[in-house]
C-alpha positions, -999 to +999 in steps of 0.1 A: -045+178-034-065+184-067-050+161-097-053+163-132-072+136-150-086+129-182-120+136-193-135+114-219-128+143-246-091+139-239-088+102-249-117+093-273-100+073-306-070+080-284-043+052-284-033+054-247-007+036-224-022+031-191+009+021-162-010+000-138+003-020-107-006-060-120+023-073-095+004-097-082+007-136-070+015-161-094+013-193-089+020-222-110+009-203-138-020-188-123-032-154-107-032-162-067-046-123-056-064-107-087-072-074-057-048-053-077-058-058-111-098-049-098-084-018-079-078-003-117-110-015-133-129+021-130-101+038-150-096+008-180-135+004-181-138+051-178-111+051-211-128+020-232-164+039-227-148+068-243-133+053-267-100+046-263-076+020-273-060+013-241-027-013-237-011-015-200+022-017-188+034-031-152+062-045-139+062-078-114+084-089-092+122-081-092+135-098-127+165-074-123+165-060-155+169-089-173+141-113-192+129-142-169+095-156-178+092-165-144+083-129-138+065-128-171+028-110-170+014-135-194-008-149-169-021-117-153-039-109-190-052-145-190-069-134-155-078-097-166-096-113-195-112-135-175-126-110-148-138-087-178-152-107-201-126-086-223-103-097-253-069-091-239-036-092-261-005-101-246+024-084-260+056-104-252+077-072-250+068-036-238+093-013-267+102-024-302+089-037-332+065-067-311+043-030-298+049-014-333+031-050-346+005-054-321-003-012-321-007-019-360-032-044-359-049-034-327-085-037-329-109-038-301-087-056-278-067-042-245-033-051-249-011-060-222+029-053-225+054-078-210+075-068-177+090-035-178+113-044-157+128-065-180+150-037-193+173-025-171+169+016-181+136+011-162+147+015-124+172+046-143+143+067-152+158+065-183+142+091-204+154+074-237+137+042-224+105+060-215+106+075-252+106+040-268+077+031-244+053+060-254+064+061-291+033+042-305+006+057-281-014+094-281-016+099-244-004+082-210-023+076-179-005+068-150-028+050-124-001+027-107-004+048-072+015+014-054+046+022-078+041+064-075+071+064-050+095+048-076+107+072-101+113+048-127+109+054-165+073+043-166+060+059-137+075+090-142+101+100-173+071+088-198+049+122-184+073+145-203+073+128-230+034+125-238+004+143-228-003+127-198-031+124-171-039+108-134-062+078-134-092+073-114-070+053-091-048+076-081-073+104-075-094+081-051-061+075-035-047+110-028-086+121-020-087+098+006-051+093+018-050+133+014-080+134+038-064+118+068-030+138+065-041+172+055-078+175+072-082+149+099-113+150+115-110+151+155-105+130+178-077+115+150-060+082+161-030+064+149-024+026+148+011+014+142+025-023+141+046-043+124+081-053+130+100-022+126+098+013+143+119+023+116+093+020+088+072+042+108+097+069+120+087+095+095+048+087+100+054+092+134+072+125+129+049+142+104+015+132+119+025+137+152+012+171+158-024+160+143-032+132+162-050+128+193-035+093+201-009+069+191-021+031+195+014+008+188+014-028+186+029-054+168+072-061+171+079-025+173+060-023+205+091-044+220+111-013+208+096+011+230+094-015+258+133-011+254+133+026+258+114+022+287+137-002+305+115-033+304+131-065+298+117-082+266+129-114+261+137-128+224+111-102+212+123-082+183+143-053+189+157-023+168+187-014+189+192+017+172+160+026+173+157+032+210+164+067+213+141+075+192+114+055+208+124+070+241+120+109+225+088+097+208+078+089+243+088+121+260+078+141+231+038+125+233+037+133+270+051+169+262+025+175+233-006+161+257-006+127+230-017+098+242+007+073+232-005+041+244+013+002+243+003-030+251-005-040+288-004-073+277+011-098+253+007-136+240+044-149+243+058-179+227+093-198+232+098-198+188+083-184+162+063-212+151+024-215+147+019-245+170+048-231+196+032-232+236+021-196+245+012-181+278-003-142+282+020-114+300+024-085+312+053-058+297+071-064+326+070-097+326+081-116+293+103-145+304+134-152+295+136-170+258+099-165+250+090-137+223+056-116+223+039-123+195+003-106+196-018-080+219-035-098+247-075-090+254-070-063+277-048-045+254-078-054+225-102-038+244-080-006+258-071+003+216-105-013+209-125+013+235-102+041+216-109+033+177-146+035+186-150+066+198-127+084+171-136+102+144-106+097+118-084+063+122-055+054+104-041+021+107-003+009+092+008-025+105-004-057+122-005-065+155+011-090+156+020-123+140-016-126+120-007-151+091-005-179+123-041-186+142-023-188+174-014-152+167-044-136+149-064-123+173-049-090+180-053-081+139-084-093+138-097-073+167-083-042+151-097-049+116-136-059+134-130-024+153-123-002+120-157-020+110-175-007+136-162+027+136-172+032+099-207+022+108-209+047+135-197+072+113-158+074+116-136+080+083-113+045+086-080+043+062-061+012+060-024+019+050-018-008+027+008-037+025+005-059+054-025-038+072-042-047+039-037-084+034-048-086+073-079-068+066-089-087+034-077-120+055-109-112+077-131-104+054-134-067+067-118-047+032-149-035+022-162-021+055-140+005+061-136+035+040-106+030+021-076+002+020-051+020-001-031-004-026+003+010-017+022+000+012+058+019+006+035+047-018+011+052+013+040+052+044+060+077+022+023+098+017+018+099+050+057+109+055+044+140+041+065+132+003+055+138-029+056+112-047+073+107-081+046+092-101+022+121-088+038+149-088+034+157-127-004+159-121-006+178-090-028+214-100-010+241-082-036+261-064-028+299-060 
């Protein structure tokens, strides 16, 4: 999927409005997870070489379309100045006469607009709201790929207003994403965990076909467990997901895919950190207790798999990785997608959770790419085009 981005030509003495993804952790005032804000450095520092004026606009959090400084992005330009070294303006509205102000004396500094989400028109895809946006810029960049799947009136209505263009972050994103759906190199495996099959059900579906083998972990295992007849215990459980595990199941074996699931689990009586754990078999998760990780056989069967692959995808935790107790599982994963990449395998973490594990162990910058969306990848790999993209997709003939 070729994109259309901007060459230096297209924005030099340009005033552009760049949408970027700066939802990120605040604490007390203070920037917790700056990851995001870095991920869109090559694009802000690509436009200020060629001289561009370039202000931002983001959203955080859910403020509901009203003004909360709680969900205020003055603190995020305190911490993109900071990591720059740059003179950052913060704008304390993103339409309006504050932006006519700050556009009129802008000099060499980046200016930051407050929340977009702070009007309700945004979530509409209001094309009126997306006109007052891009009424004091030249050009729009759209480099938020985490917020591509909303069609909202700054990730989308603003392209047919002004001349826009991709950013650099998008493009890396589509190349790579793009290389795993549409050209997987063979053998192509699939890691899935996380609580719900139903996050995954449309992964599942479109990549199907492609991949050599399905490795599935995490609560959704428990799912499939069901189908199968197994008794699980308090393990979660989508009810009305069952079927579909159960066809998933039959349609692998029909297809020749190797779908495997854990042989073994670490289950606990509660979901708690400190909570006594013993390690099981499928088939044999008491009463009352939970599975809450992979045990070390199962590490080694998906481990033994990863590493001789040549294309891996992985969505989802395997299991309950924010608690030490239940860590070991992810962290085997994340060490394996390591090794891979050294011996050569393309390795594609699918944001969100798979993302924060992966940057938990201190892995994110030995595989080959760890997308910033978690909904924007899952729909991706759903096979979707997303909103925010589609205006820059070149149509080949």
């Amino acid at each position: 999927m070729k994109l259309k981005t901007f060459l230096p030509g297209d924005v030099t003495g340009k005033k552009v409005l760049v949408r970027v993804d700066f939802n990120v952790p605040v604490s007390e005032g203070k920037v917790a997870d700056s990851t995001r804000i870095c991920a869109h450095l090559p694009t802000l520092r690509a436009l200020k070489a060629a001289g561009a004026k370039v202000a931002l606009v983001s959203h955080l959090g859910r403020p509901k379309g009203k003004r909360d400084l709680k969900y205020s992005l003055e603190p995020v330009g305190a911490e993109l100045s900071k990591i720059t070294g740059w003179n950052v303006r913060f704008v304390p509205e993103c339409i309006g006469t504050e932006v006519e102000r700050a556009v009129s004396e802008w000099g060499n500094e980046v200016l930051l607009l407050e929340n977009v989400r702070f009007h309700p028109e945004e979530e509409k895809n209001d094309r009126e709201f997306a006109e007052k946006l891009a009424e004091n810029f030249d050009i729009f960049v759209m480099d938020a790929f985490s917020a591509a799947h909303r069609a909202h009136s700054s990730t989308r209505a603003v392209a047919d207003v002004i001349p826009s263009f991709a950013g650099l972050l998008i493009a890396k994103e589509t190349d790579m994403l793009g290389a795993v759906r549409d050209d997987p190199k063979k053998p192509f495996v699939l890691i899935l965990g996380g609580s719900k099959v139903s996050d995954k059900i449309a992964v599942i579906e479109n990549l199907m076909k492609k991949v050599d083998t399905i490795l599935i972990g995490g609560g959704m295992a428990f799912t499939f467990f069901k189908a199968m007849g197994l008794e699980i215990g308090t393990s979660l459980c989508e009810a009305d997901k069952i079927d579909f595990a159960r066809k998933m199941l039959t349609e692998a074996e029909k297809i020749g895919v190797k779908l495997l699931l854990p042989s073994d689990v670490l289950a606990a009586d509660e979901f708690k950190a400190d909570s006594p754990c013993s390690l099981v078999t499928p088939d044999a998760i008491p009463n009352g207790k939970m599975g809450l990780d992979i045990g070390p056989e199962t590490i080694k069967a998906f481990t033994d798999v990863i590493l001789s692959s040549r294309t891996i995808l992985w969505n989802g935790p395997m299991g309950v990785f924010e608690m030490p107790a239940f860590s070991k599982g992810t962290e085997a994963i994340a060490q394996a997608m390591s090794k891979a990449t050294e011996m050569g395998a393309f390795t594609v973490v699918g944001g969100g959770d798979s993302a924060a594990a992966i940057a938990q162990f201190g892995y994110e910058d030995q595989v080959s790419h760890v997308s910033t969306g978690g909904g924007a990848s899952l729909e991706f790999f759903e096979g979707k085009i997303l909103p925010g993209i589609e205006p820059y997709i070149i149509k080949e003939h």
